[in-house]
N, C-alpha and C positions, 0 to 999 in steps of 0.2 A: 673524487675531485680532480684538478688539472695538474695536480700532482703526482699521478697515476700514465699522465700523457703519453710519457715514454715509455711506458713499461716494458714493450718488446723489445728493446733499444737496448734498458736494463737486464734482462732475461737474454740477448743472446750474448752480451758482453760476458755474465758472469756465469752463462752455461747453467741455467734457472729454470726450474717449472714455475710459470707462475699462474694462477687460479683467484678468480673474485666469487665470494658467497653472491647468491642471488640478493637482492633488497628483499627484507619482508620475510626472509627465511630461515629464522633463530638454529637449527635445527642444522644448517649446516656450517655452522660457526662453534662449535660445541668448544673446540679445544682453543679459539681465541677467546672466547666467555671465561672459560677456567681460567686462564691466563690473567685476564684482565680482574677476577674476584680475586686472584693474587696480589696481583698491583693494590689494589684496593684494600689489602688487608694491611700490605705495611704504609701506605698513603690516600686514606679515606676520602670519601668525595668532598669539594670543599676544603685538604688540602693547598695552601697556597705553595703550590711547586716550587715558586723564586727562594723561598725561606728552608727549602734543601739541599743539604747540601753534597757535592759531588760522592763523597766518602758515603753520605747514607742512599745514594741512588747506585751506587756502586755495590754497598753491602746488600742489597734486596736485590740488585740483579744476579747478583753471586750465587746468594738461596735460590733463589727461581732455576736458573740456569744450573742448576747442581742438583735437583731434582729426577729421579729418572721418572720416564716416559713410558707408557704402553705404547704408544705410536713408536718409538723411537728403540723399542723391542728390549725395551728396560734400561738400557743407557741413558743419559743424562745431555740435555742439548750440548753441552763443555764438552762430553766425551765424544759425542757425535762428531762434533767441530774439528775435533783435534784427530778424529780417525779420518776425516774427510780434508784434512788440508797439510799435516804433518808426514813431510812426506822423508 
């Protein structure tokens, strides 16, 4: 979408790779899917978002984000985070 517009803008500001899945291509989204069956497990489709609240979308990103990663060479995105900005 147009929200995407800047993206180069964004990507040299914050010194980013940034990459779009193809449309149409399940297959190279593997690890946003996993992510998202996440989401989904602690707030089901049909979920009304407005009726959550801060404290319980804070605790499910805490889980998620505290998680380690094959991608992320078993680390956990938090750990990742904190090796990449604590300096």
């Amino acid at each position: 979408g147009s929200e995407w517009s800047e993206w180069p803008t964004i990507a040299e500001m914050y010194g980013i790779d940034c990459w779009f899945c193809n449309p149409h291509a399940p297959w190279e989204r593997g690890q946003i899917e996993n992510l998202n069956r996440q989401w989904r497990w602690w707030f089901p489709r049909g979920t009304d978002l407005s009726l959550v609240t801060p404290a319980q979308a804070q605790g499910a990103a805490d889980i998620i984000n505290n998680q380690r990663r094959r991608s992320f060479d078993y680390e956990s995105p938090t750990q990742r985070y904190h090796a990449l900005t604590v300096q």
